[in-house]
N, C-alpha and C positions, 0 to 999 in steps of 0.2 A: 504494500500500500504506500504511495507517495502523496498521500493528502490521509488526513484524519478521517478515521471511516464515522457515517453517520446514517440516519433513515431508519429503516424496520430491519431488524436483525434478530426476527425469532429463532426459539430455540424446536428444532426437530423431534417430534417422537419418536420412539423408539416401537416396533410395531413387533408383535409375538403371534405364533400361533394359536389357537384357541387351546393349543394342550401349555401353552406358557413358552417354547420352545421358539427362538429367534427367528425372525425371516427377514432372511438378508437380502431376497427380491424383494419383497415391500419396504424395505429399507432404501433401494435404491430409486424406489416408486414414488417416495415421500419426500425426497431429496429433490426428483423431477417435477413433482406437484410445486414443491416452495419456491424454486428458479422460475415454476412459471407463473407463479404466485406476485411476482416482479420483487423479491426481497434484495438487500440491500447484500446482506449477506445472511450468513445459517449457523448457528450455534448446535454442536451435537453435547451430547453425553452430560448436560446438565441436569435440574433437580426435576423439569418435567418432561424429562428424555427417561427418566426411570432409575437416574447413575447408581441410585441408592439400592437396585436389584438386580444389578448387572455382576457378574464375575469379573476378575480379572481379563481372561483368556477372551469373552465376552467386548469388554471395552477395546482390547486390543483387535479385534475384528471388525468391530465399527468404526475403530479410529480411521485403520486403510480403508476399508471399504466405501465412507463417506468423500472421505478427501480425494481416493482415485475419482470413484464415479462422478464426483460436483467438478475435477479437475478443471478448476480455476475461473468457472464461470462465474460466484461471486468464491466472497471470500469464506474461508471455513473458521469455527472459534470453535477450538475445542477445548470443551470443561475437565478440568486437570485437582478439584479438589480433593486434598483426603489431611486428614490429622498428623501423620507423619512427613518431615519435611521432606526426607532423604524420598517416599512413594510420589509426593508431588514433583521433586526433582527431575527422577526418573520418567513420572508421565509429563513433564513440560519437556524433557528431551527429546523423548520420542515421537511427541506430536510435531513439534519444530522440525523435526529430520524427514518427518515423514511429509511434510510441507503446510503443515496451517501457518494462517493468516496472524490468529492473536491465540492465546490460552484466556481462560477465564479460570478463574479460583476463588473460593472462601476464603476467610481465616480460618485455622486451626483450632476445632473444637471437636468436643465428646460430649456433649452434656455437660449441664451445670455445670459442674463442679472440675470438668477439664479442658480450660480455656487460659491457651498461654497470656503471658502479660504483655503490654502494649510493645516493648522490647523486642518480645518472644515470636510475636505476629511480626513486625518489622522484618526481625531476620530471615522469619519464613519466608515472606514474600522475597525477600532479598537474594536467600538462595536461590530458588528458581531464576531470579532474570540472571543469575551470574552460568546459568547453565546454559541460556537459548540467546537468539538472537532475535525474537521476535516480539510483540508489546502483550500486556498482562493486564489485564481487567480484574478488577477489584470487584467482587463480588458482596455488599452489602444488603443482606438476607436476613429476613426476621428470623426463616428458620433458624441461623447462627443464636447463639450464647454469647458470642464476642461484640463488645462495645468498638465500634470504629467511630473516633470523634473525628470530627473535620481536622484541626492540629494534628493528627497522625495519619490521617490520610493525603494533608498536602506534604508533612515531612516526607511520605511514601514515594508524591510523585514529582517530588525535587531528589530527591536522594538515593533512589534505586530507578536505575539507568531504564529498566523495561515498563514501569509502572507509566499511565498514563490516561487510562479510560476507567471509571468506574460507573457500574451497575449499582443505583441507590432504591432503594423499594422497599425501604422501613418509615414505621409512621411518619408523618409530618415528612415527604419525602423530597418536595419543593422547596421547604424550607433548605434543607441540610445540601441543596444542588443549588442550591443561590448562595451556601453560606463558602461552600468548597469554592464554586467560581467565582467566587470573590477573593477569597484567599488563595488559591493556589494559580490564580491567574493564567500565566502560557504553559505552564505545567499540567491543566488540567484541558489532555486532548479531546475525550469524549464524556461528557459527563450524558451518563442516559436512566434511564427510567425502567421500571417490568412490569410486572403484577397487575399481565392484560391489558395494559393500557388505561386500567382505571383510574390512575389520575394523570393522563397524561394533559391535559389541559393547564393544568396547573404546575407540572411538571416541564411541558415547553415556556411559558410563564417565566420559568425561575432559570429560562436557561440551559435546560437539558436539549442536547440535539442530535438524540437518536433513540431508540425504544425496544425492549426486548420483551418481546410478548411472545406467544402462542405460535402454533403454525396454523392458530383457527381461521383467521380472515387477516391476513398481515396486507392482502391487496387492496384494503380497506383503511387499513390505520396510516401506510407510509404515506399516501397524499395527507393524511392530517397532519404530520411533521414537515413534508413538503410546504402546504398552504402556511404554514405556522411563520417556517424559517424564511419565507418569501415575501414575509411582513401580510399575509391574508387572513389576519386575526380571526374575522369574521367567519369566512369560509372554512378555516380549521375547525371553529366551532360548532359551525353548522354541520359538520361531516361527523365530528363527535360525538354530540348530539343522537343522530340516526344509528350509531354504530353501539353506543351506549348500553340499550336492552341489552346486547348479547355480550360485551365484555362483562357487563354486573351479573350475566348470570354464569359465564363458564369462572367469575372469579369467584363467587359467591358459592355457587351450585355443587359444577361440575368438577374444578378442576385441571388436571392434567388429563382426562378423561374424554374431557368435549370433541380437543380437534382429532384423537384416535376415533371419536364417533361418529365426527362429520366426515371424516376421509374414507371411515368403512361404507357408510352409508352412498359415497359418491365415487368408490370404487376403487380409490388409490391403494386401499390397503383389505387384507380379507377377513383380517379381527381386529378387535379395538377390546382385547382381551389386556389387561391390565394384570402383573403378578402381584400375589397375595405375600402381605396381608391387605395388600390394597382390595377394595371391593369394586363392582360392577355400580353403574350409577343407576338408579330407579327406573322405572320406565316412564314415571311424571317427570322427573328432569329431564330425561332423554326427548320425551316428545315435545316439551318447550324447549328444546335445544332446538330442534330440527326443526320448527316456526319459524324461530327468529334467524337462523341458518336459510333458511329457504328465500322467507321476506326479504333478505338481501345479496340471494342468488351467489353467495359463496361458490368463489371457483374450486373448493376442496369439495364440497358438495356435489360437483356435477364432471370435475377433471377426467374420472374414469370410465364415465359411461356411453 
């Protein structure tokens, strides 16, 4: 990338057979639907890619498989979190050699009670960019335990050479992306938003310019970030607005489970089978999914038919 990447850059599902078992054709079906989805770029193997059910052997089959098949049409972020520095090390080498774009990461947590110190996180992330040569996305996740205050994450992206884009999508998420680009200034290349897009309004507002949602309707949300950054205040709104029903209901509802629904349902993929202990969604959410999926003629919903 020779310019700061920005726009819609959802993250990929991860699609399974209905007996749980990987399908690495629908995998490469899901990849084709998002490129032609017009995404900016494709985020694999993060938290609504399923990473947290995935095997080793697992990830490592998806890492190639996505990066050969998308070969270089947009760009690839492959998610590299785990608790240990030396496994994240490891999986930011291997994704960098095998050619992505950026890594994306956590901080380093277990639970309560195992969440290194603001130090501890520094270094973590530190290692990793002393390993690749490519930029590192800060992952700032309610699911985390770890406190990332704005003063350690502009320390982060003045002082470790690969940090430069962070993912913010905890409370009050405007706020803490107006307080970061303020402080962190030319340091701070991508600051973006997640969690479906539901406040992205408020989120381009304070400055964010770029958005990691879903693979449910991304050819829907990037003109909102488009119209935003093009000073179409108005028109952004008005598109958010309309799009609004279904990101409140797959953030609310559904899930990680939506767009595995609407893509089965429109052919890209042939389950939207989910591994356990995760559950199947209702058939009340399911069929208010696929309303408001319909109502706005989602190209995941009709790509395969």
């Amino acid at each position: 990338m020779t310019t700061p990447l920005s726009g819609v850059l959802p993250v990929a599902p991860t699609p399974f057979f209905d007996d749980g078992s990987l399908d690495t054709e629908g995998m490469r079906r899901v990849l084709d639907c998002m490129v032609d989805q017009g995404v900016d770029a494709i985020c694999i193997l993060a938290n609504y890619s399923e990473q947290f059910l995935l095997s080793d052997e697992e990830r490592a089959t998806l890492t190639r498989l996505c990066l050969d098949h998308v070969a270089g049409r947009v760009p690839v972020i492959v998610t590299i979190s785990h608790f240990a520095t030396a496994v994240a090390v490891a999986r930011g080498r291997a994704a960098s050699e095998m050619g992505a774009a950026m890594v994306m990461m956590m901080p380093p947590y277990h639970g309560v009670g195992l969440v290194p110190s603001p130090q501890g996180i520094f270094e973590h992330f530190a290692a990793v960019s002393d390993a690749i040569d490519i930029p590192i996305m800060v992952q700032d996740a309610p699911i985390s335990g770890a406190a990332l205050p704005v003063p350690l994450l502009v320390r982060m992206a003045r002082e470790i050479e690969h940090v430069g884009y962070f993912k913010i999508e905890v409370p009050f998420a405007a706020d803490k992306l107006a307080a970061l680009i303020e402080a962190g200034g030319d340091a701070i290349l991508g600051p973006y938003d997640g969690e479906e897009a539901v406040t992205l309004l408020a989120d381009l507002d304070a400055g964010c310019t770029g958005t990691m949602t879903s693979a449910l309707q991304p050819e829907r949300i990037g003109p909102i970030v488009a119209a935003h950054r093009a000073g179409r205040a108005d028109d952004a709104l008005a598109q958010w607005r309309d799009c609004l029903p279904l990101i409140n209901h797959e953030n609310r509802q559904c899930g990680l489970r939506a767009a595995k629904a609407v893509m089965k349902a429109g052919g890209v993929i042939r389950s939207d089978h989910v591994r356990h202990p995760l559950a199947p969604m209702s058939d009340r959410t399911r069929a208010r999914l696929m309303q408001l999926a319909a109502e706005r003629d989602l190209v995941a919903l009709r790509w395969g038919r």
